[in-house]
C-alpha positions in Angstrom: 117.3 125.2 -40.4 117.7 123.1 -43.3 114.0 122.4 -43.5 113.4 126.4 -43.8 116.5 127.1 -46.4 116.2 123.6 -48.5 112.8 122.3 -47.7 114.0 119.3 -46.8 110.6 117.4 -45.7 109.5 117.8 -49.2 112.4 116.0 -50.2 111.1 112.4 -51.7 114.2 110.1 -52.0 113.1 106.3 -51.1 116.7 105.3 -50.4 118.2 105.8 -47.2 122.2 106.0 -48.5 120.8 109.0 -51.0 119.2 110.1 -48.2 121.5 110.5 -45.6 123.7 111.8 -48.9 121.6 115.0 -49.5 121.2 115.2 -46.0 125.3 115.6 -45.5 125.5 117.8 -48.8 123.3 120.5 -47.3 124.7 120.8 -43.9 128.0 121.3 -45.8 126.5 124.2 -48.1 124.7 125.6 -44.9 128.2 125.8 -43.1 129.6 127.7 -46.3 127.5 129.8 -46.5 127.5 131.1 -42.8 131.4 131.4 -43.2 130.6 133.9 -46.3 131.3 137.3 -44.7 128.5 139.1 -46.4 126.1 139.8 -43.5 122.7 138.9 -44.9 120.0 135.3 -44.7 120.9 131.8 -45.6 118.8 131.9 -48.7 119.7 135.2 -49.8 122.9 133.9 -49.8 122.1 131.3 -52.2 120.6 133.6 -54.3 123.1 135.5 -54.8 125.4 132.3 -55.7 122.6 131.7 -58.0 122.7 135.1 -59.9 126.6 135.5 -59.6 129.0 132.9 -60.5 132.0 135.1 -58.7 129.8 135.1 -55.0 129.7 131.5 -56.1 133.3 131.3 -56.2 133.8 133.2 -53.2 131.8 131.3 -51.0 133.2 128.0 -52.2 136.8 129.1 -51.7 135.8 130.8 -48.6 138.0 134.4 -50.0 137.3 137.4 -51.4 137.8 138.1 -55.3 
């Protein structure tokens, strides 16, 4: 999973505590954004966090503005 959404075995950090860092950072955005109630893909999700700072907000706060 987060190979697919984050491309994670491209990822080139040489040191293990930044590794294992980034490594506990996405699982933590994964699980946000499967709690988001919209019903669409991982990285559409992101997307749309991307594009709109208020789906941002939502997903952070896990509510809906």
């Amino acid at each position: 999973m987060l190979d697919v959404t984050f491309r994670e075995d491209d990822s080139r950090t040489r040191e293990r505590t930044l590794g294992n860092n980034l490594n506990w950072l996405r699982r933590f955005a994964v699980t946000l954004l499967k709690r988001h109630p919209i019903q669409d893909i991982i990285r559409a999700k992101m997307i749309r966090c991307q594009m709109n700072p208020r789906v941002l907000i939502e997903v952070l706060t896990n509510q809906q503005l």
